[in-house]
mmCIF file as Biopython writes it, N, C-alpha, C and O atoms, coordinates in Angstrom:
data_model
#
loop_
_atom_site.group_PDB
_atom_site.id
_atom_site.type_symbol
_atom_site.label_atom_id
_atom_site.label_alt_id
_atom_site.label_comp_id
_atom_site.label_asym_id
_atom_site.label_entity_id
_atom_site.label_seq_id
_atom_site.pdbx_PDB_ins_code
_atom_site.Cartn_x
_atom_site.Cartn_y
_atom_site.Cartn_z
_atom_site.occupancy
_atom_site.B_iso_or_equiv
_atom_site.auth_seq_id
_atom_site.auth_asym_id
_atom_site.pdbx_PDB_model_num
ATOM 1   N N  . UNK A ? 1  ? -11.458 2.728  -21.448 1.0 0.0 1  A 1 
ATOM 2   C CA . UNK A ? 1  ? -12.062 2.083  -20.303 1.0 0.0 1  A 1 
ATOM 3   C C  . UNK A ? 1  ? -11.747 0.588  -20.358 1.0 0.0 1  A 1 
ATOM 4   O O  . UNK A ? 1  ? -11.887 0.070  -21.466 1.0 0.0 1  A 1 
ATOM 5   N N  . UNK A ? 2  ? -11.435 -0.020 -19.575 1.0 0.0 2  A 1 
ATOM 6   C CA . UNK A ? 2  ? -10.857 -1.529 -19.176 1.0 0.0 2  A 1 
ATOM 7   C C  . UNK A ? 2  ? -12.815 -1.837 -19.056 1.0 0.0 2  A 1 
ATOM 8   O O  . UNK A ? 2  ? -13.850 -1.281 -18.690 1.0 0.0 2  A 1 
ATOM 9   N N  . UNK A ? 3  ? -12.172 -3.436 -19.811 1.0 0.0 3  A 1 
ATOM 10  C CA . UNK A ? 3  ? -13.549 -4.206 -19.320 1.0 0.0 3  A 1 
ATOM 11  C C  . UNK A ? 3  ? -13.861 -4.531 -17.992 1.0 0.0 3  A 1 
ATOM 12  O O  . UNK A ? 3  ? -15.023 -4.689 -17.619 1.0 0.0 3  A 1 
ATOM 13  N N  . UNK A ? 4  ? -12.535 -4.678 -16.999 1.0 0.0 4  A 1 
ATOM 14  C CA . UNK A ? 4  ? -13.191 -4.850 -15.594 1.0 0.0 4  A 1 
ATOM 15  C C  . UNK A ? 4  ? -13.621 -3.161 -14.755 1.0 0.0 4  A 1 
ATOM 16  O O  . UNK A ? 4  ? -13.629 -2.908 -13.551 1.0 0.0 4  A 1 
ATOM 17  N N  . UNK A ? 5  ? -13.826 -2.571 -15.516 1.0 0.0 5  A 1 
ATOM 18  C CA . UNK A ? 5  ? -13.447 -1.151 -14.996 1.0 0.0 5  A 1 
ATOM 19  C C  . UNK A ? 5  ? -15.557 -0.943 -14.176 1.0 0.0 5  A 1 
ATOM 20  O O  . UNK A ? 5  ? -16.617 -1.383 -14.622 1.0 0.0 5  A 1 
ATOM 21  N N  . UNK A ? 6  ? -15.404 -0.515 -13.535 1.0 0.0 6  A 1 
ATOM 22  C CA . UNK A ? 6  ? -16.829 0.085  -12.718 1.0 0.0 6  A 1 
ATOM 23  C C  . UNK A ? 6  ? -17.240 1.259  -12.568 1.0 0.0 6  A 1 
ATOM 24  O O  . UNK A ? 6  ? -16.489 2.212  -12.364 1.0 0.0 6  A 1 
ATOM 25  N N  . UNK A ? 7  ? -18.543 1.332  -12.654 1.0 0.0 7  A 1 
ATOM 26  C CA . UNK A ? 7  ? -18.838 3.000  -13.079 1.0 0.0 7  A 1 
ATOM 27  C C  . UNK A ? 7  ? -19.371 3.126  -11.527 1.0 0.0 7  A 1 
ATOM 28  O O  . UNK A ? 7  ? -20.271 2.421  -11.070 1.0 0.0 7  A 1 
ATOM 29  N N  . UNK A ? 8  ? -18.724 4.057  -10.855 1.0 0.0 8  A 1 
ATOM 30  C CA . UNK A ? 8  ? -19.035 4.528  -9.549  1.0 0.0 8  A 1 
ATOM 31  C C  . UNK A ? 8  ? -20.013 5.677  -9.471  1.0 0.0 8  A 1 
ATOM 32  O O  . UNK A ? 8  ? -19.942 6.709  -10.138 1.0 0.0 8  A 1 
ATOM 33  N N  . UNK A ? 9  ? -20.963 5.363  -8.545  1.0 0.0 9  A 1 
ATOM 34  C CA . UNK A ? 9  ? -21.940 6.810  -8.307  1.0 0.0 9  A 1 
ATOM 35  C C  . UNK A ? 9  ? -21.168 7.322  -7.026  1.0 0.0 9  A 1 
ATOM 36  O O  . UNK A ? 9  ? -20.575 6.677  -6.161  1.0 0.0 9  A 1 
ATOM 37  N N  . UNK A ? 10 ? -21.398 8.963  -7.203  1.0 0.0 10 A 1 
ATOM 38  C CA . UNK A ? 10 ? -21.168 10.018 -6.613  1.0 0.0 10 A 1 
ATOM 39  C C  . UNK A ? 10 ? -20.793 9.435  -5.339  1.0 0.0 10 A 1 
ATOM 40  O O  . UNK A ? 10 ? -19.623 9.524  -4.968  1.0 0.0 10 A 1 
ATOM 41  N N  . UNK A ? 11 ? -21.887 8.701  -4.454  1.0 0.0 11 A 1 
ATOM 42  C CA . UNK A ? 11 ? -21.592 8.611  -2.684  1.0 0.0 11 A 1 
ATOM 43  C C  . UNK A ? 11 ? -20.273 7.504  -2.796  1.0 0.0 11 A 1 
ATOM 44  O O  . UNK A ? 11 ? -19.462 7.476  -1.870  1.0 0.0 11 A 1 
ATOM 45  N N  . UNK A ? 12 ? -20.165 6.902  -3.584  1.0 0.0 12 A 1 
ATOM 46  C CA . UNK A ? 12 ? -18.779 6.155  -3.628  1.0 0.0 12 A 1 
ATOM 47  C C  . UNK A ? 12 ? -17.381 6.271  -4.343  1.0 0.0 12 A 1 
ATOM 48  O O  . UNK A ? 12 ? -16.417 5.522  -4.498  1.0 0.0 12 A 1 
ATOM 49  N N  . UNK A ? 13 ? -17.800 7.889  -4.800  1.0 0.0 13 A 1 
ATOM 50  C CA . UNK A ? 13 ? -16.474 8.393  -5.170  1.0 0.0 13 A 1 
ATOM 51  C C  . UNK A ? 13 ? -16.311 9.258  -4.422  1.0 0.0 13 A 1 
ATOM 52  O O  . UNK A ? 13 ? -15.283 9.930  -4.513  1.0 0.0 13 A 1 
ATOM 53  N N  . UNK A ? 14 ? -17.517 9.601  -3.177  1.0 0.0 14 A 1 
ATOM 54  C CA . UNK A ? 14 ? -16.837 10.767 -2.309  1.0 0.0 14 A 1 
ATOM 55  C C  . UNK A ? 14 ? -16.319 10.081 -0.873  1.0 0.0 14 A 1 
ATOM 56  O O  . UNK A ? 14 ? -15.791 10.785 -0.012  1.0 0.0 14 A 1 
ATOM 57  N N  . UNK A ? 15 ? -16.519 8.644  -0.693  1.0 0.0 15 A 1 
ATOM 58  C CA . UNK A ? 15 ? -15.980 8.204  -0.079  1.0 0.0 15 A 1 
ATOM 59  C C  . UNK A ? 15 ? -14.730 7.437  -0.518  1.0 0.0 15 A 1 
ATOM 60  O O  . UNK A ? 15 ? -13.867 7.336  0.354   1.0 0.0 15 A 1 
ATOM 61  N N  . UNK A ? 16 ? -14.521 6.988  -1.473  1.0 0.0 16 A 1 
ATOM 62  C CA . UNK A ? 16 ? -13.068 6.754  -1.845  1.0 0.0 16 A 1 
ATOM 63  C C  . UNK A ? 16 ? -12.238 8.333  -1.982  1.0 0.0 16 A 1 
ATOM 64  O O  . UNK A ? 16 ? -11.383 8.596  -1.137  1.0 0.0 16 A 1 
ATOM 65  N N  . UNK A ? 17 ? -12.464 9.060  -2.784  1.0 0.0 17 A 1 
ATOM 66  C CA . UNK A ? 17 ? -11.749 10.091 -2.422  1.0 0.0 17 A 1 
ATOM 67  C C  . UNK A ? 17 ? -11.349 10.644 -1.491  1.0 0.0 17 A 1 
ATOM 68  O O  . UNK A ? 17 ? -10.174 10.989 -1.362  1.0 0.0 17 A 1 
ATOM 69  N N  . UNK A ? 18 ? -12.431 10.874 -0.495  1.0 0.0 18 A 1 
ATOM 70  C CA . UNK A ? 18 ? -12.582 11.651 0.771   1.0 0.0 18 A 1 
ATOM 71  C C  . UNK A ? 18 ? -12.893 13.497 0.549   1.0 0.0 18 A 1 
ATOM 72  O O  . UNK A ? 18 ? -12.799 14.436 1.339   1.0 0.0 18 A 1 
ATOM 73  N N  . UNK A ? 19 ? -13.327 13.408 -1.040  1.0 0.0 19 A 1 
ATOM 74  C CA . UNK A ? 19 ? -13.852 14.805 -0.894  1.0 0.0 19 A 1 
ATOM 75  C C  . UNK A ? 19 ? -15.314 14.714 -0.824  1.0 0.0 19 A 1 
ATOM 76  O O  . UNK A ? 19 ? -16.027 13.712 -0.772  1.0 0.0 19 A 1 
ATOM 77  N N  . UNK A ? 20 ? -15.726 16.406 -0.834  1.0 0.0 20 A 1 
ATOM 78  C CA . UNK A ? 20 ? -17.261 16.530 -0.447  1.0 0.0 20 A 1 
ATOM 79  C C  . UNK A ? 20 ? -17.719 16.547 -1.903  1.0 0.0 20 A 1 
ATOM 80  O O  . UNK A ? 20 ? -16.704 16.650 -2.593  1.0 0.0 20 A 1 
ATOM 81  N N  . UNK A ? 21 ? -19.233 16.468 -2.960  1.0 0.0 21 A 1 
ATOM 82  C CA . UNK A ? 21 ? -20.306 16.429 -3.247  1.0 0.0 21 A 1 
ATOM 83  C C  . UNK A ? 21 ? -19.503 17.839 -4.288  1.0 0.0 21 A 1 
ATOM 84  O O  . UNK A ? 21 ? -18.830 17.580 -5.286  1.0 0.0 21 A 1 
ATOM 85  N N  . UNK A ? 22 ? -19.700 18.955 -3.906  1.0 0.0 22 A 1 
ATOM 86  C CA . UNK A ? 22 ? -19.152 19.919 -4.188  1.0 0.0 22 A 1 
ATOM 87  C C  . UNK A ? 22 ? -17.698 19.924 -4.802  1.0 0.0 22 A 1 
ATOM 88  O O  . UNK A ? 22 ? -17.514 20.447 -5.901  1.0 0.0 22 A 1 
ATOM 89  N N  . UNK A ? 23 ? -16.715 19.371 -4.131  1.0 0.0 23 A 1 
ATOM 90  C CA . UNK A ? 23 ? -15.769 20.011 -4.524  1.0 0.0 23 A 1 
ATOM 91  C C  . UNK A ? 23 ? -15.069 19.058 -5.481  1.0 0.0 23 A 1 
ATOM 92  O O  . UNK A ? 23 ? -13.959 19.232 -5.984  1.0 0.0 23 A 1 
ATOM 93  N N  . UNK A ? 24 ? -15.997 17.885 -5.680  1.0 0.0 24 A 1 
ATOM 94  C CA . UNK A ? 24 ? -16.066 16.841 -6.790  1.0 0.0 24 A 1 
ATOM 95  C C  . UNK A ? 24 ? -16.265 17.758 -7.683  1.0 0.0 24 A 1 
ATOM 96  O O  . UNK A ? 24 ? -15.300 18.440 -8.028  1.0 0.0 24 A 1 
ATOM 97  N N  . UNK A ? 25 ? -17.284 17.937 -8.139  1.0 0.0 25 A 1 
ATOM 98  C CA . UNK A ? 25 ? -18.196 18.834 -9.308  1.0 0.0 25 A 1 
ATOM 99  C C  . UNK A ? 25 ? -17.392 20.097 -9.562  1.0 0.0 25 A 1 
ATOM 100 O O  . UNK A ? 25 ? -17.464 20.695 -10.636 1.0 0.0 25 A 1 
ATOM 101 N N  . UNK A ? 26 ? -16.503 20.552 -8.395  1.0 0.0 26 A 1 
ATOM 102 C CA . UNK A ? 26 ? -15.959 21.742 -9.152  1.0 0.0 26 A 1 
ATOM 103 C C  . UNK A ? 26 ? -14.448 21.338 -9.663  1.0 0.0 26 A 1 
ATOM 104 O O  . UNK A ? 26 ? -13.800 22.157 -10.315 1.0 0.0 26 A 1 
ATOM 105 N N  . UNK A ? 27 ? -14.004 20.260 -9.395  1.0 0.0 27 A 1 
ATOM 106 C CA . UNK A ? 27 ? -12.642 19.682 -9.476  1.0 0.0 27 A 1 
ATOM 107 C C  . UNK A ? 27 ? -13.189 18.879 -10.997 1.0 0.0 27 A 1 
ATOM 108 O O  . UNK A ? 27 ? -12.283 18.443 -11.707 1.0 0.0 27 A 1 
ATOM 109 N N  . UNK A ? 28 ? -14.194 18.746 -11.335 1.0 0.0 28 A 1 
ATOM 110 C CA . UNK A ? 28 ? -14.673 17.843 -12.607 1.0 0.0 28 A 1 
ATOM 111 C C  . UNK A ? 28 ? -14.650 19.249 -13.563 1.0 0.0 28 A 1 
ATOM 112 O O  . UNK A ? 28 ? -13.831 19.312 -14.480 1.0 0.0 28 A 1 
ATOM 113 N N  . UNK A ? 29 ? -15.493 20.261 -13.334 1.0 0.0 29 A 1 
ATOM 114 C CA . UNK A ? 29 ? -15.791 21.830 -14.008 1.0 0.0 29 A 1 
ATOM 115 C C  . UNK A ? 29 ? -14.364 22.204 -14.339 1.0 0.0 29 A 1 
ATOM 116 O O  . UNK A ? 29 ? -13.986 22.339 -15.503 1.0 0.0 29 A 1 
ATOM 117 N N  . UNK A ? 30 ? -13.425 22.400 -13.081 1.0 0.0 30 A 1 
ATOM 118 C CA . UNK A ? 30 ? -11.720 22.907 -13.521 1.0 0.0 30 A 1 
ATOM 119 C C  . UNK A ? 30 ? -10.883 21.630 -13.915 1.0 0.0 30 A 1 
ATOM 120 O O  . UNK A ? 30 ? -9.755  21.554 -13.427 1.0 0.0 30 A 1 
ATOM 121 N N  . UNK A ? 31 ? -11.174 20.947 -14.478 1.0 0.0 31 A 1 
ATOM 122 C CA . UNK A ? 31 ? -10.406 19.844 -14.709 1.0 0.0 31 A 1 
ATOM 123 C C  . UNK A ? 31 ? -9.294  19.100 -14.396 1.0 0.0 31 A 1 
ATOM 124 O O  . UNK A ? 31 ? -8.460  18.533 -15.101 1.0 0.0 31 A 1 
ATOM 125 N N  . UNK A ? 32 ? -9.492  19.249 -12.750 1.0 0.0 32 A 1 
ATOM 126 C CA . UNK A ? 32 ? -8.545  18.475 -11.846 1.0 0.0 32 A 1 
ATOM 127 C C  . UNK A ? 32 ? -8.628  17.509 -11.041 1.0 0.0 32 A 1 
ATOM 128 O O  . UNK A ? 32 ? -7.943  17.116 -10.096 1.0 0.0 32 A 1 
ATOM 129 N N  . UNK A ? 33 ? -9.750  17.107 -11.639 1.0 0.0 33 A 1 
ATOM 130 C CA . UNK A ? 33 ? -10.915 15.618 -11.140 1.0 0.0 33 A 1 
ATOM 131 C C  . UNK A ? 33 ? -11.471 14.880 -12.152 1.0 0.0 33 A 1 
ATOM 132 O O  . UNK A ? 33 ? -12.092 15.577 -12.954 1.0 0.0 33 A 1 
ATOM 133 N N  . UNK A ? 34 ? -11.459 13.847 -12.359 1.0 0.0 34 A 1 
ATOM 134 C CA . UNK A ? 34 ? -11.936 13.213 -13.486 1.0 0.0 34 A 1 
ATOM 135 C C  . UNK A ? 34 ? -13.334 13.756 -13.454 1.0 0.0 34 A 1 
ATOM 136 O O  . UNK A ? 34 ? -13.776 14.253 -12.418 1.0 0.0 34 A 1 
ATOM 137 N N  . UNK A ? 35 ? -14.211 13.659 -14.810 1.0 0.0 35 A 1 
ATOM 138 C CA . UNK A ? 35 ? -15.383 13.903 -15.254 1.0 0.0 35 A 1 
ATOM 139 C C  . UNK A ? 35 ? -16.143 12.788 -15.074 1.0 0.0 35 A 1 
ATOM 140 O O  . UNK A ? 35 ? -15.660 11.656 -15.104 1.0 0.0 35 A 1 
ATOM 141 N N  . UNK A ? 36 ? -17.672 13.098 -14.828 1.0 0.0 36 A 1 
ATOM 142 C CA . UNK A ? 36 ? -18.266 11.810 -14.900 1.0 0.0 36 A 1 
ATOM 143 C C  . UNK A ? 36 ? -18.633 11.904 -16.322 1.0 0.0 36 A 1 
ATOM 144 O O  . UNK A ? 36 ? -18.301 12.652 -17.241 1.0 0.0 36 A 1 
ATOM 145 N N  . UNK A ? 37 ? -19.496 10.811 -16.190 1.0 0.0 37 A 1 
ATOM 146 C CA . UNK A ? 37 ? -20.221 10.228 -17.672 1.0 0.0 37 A 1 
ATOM 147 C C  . UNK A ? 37 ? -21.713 10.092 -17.049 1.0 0.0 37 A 1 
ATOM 148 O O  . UNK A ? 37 ? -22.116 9.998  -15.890 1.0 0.0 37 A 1 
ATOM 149 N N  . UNK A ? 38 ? -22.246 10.118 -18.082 1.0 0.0 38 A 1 
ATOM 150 C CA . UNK A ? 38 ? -24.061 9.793  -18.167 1.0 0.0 38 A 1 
ATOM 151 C C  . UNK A ? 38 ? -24.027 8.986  -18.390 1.0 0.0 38 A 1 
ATOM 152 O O  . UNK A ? 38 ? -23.309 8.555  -19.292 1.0 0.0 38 A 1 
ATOM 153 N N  . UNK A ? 39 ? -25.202 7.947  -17.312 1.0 0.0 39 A 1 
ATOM 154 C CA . UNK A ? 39 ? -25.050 6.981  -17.312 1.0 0.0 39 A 1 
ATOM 155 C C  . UNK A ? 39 ? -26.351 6.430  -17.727 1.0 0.0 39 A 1 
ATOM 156 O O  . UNK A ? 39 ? -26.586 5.222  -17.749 1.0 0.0 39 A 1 
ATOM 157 N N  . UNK A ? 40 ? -27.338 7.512  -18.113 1.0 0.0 40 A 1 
ATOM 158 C CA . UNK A ? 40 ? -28.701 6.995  -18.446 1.0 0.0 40 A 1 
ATOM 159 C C  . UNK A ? 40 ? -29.518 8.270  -19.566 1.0 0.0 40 A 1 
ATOM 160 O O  . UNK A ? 40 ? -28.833 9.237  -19.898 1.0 0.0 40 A 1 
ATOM 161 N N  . UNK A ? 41 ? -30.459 8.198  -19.894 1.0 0.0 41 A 1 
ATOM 162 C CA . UNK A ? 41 ? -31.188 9.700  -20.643 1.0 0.0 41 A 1 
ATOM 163 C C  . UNK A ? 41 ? -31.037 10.552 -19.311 1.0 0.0 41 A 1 
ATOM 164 O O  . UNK A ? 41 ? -30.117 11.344 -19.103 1.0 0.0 41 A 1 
ATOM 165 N N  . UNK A ? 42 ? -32.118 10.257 -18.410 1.0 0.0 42 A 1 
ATOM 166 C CA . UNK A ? 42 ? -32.220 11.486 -17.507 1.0 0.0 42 A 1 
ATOM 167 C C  . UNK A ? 42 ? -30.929 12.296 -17.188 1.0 0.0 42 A 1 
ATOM 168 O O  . UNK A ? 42 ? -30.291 12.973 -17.994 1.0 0.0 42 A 1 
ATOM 169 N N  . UNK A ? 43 ? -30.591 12.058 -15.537 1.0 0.0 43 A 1 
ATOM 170 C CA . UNK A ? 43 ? -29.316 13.291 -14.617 1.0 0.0 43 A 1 
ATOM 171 C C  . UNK A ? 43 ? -28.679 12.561 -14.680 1.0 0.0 43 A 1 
ATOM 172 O O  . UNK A ? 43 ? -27.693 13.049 -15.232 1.0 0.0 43 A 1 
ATOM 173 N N  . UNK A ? 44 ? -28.403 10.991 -14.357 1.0 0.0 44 A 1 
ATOM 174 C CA . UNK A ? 44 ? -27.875 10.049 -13.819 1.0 0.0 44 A 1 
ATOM 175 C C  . UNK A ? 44 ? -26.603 9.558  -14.144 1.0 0.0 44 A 1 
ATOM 176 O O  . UNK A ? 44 ? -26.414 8.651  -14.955 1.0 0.0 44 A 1 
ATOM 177 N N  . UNK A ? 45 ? -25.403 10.368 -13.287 1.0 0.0 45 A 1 
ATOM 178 C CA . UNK A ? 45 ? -23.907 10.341 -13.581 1.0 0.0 45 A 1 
ATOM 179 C C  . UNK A ? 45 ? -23.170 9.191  -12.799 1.0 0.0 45 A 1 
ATOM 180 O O  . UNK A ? 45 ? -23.560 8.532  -11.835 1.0 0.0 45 A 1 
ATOM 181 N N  . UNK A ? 46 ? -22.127 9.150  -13.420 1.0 0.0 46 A 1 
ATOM 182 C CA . UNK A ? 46 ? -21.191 7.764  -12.722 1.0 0.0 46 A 1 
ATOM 183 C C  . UNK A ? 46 ? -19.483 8.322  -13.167 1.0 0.0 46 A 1 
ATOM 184 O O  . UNK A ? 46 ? -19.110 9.116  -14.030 1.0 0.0 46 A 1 
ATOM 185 N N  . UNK A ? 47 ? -18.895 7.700  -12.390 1.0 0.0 47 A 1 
ATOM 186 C CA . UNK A ? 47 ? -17.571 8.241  -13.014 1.0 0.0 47 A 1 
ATOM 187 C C  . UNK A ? 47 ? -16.782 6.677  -12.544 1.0 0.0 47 A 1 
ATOM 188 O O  . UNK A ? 47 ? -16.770 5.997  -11.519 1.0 0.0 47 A 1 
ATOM 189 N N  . UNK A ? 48 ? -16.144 6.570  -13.959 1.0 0.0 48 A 1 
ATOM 190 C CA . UNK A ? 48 ? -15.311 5.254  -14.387 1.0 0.0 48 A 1 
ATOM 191 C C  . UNK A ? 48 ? -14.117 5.000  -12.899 1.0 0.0 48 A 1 
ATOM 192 O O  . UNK A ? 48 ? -13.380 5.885  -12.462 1.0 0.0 48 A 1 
ATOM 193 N N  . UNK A ? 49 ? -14.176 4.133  -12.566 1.0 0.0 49 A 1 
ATOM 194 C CA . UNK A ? 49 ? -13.398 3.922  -11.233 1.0 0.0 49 A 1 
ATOM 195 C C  . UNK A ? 49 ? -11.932 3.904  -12.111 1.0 0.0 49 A 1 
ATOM 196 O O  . UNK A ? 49 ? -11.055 4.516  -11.501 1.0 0.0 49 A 1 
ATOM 197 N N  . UNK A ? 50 ? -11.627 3.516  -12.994 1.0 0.0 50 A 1 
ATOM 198 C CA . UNK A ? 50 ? -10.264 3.310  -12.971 1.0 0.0 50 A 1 
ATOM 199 C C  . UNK A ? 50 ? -9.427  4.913  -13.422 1.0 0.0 50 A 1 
ATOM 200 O O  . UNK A ? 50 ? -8.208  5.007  -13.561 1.0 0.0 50 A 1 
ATOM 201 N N  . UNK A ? 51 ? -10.173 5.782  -13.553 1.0 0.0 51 A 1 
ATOM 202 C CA . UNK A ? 51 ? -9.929  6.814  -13.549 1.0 0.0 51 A 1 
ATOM 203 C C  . UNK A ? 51 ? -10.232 7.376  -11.874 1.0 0.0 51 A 1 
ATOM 204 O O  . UNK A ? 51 ? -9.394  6.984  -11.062 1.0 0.0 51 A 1 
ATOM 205 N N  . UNK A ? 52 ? -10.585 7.650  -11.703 1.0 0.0 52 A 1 
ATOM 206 C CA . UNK A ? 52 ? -10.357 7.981  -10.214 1.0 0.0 52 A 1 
ATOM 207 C C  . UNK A ? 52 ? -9.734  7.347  -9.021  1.0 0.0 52 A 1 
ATOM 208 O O  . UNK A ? 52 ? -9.799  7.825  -7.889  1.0 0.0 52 A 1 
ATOM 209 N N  . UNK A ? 53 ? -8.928  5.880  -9.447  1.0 0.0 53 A 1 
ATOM 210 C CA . UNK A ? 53 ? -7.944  5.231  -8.946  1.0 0.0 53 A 1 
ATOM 211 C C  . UNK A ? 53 ? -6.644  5.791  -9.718  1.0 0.0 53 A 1 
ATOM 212 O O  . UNK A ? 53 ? -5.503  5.592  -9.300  1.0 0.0 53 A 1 
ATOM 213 N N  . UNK A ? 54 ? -6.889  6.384  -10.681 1.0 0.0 54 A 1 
ATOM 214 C CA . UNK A ? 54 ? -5.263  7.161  -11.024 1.0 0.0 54 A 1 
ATOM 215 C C  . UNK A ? 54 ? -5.243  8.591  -10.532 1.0 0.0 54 A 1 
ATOM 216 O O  . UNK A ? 54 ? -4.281  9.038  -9.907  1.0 0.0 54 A 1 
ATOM 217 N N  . UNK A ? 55 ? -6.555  9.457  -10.887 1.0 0.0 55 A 1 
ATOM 218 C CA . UNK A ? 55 ? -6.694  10.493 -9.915  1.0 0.0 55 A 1 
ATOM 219 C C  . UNK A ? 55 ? -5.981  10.511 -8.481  1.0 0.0 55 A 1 
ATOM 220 O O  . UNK A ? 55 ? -5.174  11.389 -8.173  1.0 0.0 55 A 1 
ATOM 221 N N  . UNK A ? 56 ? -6.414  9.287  -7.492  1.0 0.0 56 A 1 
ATOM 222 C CA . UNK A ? 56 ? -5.603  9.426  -6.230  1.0 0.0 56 A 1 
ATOM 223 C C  . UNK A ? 56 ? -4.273  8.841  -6.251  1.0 0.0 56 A 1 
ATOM 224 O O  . UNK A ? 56 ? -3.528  8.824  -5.272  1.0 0.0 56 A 1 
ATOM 225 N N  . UNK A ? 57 ? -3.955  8.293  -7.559  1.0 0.0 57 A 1 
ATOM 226 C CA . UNK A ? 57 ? -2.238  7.550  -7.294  1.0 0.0 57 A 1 
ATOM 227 C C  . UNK A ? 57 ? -1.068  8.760  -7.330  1.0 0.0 57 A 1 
ATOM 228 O O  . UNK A ? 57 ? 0.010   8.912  -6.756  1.0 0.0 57 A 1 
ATOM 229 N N  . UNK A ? 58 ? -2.069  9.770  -8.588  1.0 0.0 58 A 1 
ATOM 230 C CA . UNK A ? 58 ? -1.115  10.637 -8.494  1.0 0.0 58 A 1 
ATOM 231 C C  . UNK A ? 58 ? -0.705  11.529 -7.441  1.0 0.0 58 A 1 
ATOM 232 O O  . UNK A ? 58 ? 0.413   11.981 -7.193  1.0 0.0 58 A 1 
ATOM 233 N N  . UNK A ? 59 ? -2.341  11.785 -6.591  1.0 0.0 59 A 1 
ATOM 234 C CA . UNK A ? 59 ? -1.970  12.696 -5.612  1.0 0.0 59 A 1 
ATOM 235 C C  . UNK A ? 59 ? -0.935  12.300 -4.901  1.0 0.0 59 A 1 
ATOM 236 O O  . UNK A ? 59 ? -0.101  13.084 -4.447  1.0 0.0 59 A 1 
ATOM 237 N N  . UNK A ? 60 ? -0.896  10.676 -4.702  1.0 0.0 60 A 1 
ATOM 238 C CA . UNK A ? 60 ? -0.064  9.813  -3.877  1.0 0.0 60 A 1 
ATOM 239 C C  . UNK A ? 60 ? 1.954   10.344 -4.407  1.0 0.0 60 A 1 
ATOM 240 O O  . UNK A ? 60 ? 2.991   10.702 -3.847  1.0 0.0 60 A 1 
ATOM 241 N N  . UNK A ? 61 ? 1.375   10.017 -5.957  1.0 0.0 61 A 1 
ATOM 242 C CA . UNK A ? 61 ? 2.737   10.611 -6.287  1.0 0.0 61 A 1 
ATOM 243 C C  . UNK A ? 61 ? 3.853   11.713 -6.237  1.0 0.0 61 A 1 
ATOM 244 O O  . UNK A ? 61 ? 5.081   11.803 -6.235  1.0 0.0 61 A 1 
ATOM 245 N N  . UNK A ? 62 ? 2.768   12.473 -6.198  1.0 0.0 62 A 1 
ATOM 246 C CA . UNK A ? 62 ? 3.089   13.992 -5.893  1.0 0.0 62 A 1 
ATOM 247 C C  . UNK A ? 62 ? 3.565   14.332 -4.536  1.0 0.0 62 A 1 
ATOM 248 O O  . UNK A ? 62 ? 4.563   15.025 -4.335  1.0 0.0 62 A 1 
ATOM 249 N N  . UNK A ? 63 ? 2.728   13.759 -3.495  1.0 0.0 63 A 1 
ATOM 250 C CA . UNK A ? 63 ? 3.017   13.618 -2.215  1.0 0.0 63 A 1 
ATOM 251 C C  . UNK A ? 63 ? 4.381   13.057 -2.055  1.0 0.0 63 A 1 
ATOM 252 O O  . UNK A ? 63 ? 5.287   13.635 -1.456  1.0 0.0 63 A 1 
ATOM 253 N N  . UNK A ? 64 ? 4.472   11.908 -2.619  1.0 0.0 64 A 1 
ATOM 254 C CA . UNK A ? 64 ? 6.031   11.338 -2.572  1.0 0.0 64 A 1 
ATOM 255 C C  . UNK A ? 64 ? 7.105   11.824 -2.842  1.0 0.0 64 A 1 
ATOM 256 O O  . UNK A ? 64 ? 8.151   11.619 -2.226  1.0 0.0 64 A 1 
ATOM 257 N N  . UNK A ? 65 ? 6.918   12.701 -4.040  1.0 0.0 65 A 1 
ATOM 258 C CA . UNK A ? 65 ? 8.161   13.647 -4.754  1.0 0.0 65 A 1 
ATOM 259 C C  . UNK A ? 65 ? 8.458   14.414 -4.073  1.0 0.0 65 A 1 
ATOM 260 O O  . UNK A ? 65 ? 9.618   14.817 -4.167  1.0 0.0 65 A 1 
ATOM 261 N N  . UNK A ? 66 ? 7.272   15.194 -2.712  1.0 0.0 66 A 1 
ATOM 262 C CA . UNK A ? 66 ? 8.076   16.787 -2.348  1.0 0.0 66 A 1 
ATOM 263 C C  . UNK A ? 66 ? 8.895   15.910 -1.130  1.0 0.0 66 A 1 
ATOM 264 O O  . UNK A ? 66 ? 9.711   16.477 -0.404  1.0 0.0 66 A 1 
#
């Protein structure tokens, strides 16, 4: 994790992504979405932005190759 790096909650990784709530959590479960992290004792998840800024570069990449 980079020191400038930001731990994003859920409503702002489903709007940078543009996926839904769901298909976050199941793309985190099959491991084709970055994982979050706990971000406290209780539920309270976050997922490291600079990982989910490479998450979409690649899609970007992939897109480019075909």
């Amino acid at each position: 994790m980079k020191n400038t790096d930001r731990i994003l909650r859920l409503p702002e990784v489903e709007t940078k992504s543009g996926l839904s709530r769901d298909t976050i959590y199941r793309g985190a479960r099959e491991n084709w979405f970055p994982r979050p992290i706990k971000i406290s004792q209780g539920q309270a998840v976050g997922w490291i932005e600079s990982e989910i800024n490479a998450y979409l570069a690649a899609r970007i990449a992939e897109r480019d190759a075909s």
